[in-house]
N, C-alpha and C positions, 0 to 999 in steps of 0.2 A: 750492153751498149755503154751505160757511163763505167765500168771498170774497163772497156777498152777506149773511150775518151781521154778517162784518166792516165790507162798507161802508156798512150800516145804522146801524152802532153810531160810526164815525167819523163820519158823519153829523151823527150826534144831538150829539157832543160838539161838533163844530162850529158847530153853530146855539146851543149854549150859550156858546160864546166871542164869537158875534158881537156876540148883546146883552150881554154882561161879565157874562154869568153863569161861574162856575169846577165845574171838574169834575174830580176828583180825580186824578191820572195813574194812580196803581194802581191805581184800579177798572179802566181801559184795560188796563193790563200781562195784569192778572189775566184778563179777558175775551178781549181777542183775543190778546196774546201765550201764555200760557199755557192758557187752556182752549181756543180754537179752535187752538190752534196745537200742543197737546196731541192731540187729533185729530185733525190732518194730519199727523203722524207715526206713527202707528201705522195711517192707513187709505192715506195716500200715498206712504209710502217702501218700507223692504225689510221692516219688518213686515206690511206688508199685502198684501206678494205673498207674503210665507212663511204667512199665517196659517193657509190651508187645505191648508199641508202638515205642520206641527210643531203638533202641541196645545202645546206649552209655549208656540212665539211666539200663539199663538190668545190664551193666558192672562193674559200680558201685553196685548195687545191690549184683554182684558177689563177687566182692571183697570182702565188707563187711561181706556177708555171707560164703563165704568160709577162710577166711584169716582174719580180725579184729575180727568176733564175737569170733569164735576158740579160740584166745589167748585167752581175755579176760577170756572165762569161764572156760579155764585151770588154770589163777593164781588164779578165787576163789577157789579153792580145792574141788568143791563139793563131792567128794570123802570119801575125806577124813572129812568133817562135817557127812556124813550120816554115816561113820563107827562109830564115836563119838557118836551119838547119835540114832543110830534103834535097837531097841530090838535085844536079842541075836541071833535068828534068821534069822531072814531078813539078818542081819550082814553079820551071816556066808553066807547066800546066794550069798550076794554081792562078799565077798571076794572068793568063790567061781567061781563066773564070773571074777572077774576081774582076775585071776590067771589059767582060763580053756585056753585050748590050742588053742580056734578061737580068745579071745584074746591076748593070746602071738603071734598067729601068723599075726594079723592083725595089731597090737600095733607095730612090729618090725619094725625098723626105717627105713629102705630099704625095706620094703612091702608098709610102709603107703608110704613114697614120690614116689613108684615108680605109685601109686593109685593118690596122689594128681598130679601129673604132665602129667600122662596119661588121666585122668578125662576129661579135656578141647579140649583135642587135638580131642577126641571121641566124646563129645557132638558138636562142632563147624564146623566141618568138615564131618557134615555125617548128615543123612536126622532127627535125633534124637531131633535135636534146634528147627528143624519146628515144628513137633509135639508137643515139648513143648511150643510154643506159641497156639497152635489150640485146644490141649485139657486142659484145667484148672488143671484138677488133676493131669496130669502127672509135669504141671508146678509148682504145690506145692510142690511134690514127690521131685523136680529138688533142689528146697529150704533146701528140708532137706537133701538132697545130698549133697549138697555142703560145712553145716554142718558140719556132720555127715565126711565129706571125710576132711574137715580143723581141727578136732576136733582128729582124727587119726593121722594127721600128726605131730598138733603143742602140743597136750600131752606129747607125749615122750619126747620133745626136751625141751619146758620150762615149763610143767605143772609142781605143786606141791606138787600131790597127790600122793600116793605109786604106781608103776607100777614095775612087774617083765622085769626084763634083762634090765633094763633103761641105756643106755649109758651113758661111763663117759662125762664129759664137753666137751674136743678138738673135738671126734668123732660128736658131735651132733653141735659145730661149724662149723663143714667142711659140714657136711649134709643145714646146715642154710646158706650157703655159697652156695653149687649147687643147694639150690632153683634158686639163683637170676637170674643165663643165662634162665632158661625158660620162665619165663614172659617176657625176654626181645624177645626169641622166639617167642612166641606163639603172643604177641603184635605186632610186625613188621611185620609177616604172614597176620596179619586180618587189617593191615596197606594198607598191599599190594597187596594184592587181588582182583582182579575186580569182583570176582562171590560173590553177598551177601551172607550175612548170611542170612539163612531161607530162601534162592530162592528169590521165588518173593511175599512172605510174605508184608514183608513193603511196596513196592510200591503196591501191592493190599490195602492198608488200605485210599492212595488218600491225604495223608497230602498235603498240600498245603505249609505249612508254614516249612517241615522237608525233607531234600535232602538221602534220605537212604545212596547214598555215601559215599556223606560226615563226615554224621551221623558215618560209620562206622570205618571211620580215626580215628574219635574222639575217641572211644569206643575202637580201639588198641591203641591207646593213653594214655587212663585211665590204660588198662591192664597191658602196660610196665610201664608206671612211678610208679602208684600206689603199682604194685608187689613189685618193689626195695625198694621203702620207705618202707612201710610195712616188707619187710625180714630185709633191712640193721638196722629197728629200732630194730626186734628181736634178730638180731643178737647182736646189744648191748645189752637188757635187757638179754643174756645169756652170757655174759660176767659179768654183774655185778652178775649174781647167781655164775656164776663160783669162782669170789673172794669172794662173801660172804660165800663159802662154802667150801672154802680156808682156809679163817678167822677161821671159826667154827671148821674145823680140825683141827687148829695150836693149837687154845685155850685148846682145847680138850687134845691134849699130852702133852701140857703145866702143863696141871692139872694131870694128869697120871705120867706125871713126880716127880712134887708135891709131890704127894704120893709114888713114891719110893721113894723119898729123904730122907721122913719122916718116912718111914721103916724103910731105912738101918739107917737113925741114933739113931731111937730107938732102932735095935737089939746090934748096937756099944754101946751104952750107958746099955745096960743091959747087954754086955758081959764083960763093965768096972765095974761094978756093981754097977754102976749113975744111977737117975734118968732120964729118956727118957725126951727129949724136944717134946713136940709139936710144932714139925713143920709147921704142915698145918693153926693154932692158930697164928702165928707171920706176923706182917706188913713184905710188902722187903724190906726194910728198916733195920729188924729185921736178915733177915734171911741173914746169908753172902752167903751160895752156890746158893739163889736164884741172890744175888746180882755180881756173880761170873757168874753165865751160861748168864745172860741179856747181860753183858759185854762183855762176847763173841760170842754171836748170831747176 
């Protein structure tokens, strides 16, 4: 599944270079190096053969896959490359789904956090964790849940791709903000708990050389430190969307501006029966009311 993610998404970028259209290399990095490439290290190397023996490597595991891969595949826009480039059809399909009412309603920013933050509390705390170490497929299933349940959440807030009813910037900092107290919840709980995780799972397995206890200190450990790092660092990377999108509006009226200036003084100049200046043609240097509003802005 992720080498046919990947070769979808190289694909797409492809068929954009053919006709000279440009497609950003970091949105690449972002997508397949780091977020698919994020989980093939945690489900194909030596974490994902330790994970259903150590809850702490499990925890990591988690993180990763609910909370790093997420971002990641949100700022490559894949999205928005397959709109770009699938036949007419398909397109419209897509745009279709992404615009139907399971997902608006799932996509809404207070549906998906209240799923990402309930998620854990219901797998950890209820006979559900064991299961998922006992039977294989449901522990796959667990994988893409987790996903699938980080890719809901951290879409709306910093993805890049077109989404209906997207909150503006503050609203989706203050949501990036009440992530943080739950992992510090949810970590101090499995901190403090004397009854394991998964029963008597781990001590059934007989390690000699891994203290399940202790094991699981560590593993609320990973959860609180890692959550905060991971939110407080998203939380800046939607800060700096915030001002670049800032940026992009000012510039935006700036040039709208522009262009009324260069209206109103071509219709003044043809009501004096002058020749019209082209305004929007002259350096600011050139032009005095640009050099008059700068001055006063």
């Amino acid at each position: 599944m992720l080498l046919l993610a990947a070769g979808c998404y190289f694909y797409g970028v492809h068929r954009l270079k053919a006709r000279g259209d440009k497609w950003p290399v970091s949105r690449t990095i972002m997508f397949v190096g780091a977020g698919l490439g994020s989980i093939a290290l945690v489900t194909l190397t030596g974490i994902g053969a330790y994970d259903t023996t150590l809850v702490s490597v499990h925890m990591v595991q988690h993180m990763v896959l609910g909370m790093v891969a997420p971002i990641f595949l949100a700022l490559g826009a894949p999205v928005t490359l397959a709109l770009r480039t699938l036949p007419k059809k398909p397109r419209a399909l897509l745009l279709s789904a992404v615009h139907s009412r399971v997902a608006r309603v799932l996509a809404f920013p207070l549906v998906a956090y209240a799923i990402f933050v309930a998620n854990p509390f219901v797998l950890y705390f209820s006979d559900l964790y064991r299961l998922t170490l006992e039977h294989p497929w449901l522990h796959e299933f667990m994988h893409a849940h987790f996903i699938a349940t980080g890719c809901l959440f951290f879409w709306p807030l910093v993805g890049l791709d077109p989404l209906p009813g997207r909150w503006p910037y503050p609203a989706r900092a203050l949501l990036m903000i009440l992530s943080v107290p739950f992992h510090t919840v949810l970590g101090l709980t499995i901190m403090q708990q004397k009854e394991l995780l998964g029963g008597d799972y781990y001590p059934s397995l007989g390690l000699t050389w891994a203290n399940p206890a202790s094991d699981q200190v560590t593993a609320g450990g990973i959860l609180w430190a890692g959550g905060e790092l991971v939110s407080v660092t998203m939380l800046a990377v939607l800060v700096v969307q915030w001002i670049r999108a800032s940026e992009r509006e000012a510039a935006r009226v700036d040039r709208q501006l522009d262009r009324e200036e260069a209206a109103a003084e071509r219709q003044s100049a043809a009501a004096a029966g002058a020749p019209a200046a082209d305004m929007t043609s002259l350096t600011p240097h050139q032009a005095p009311e640009y050099d008059q509003r700068a001055a006063t802005s």
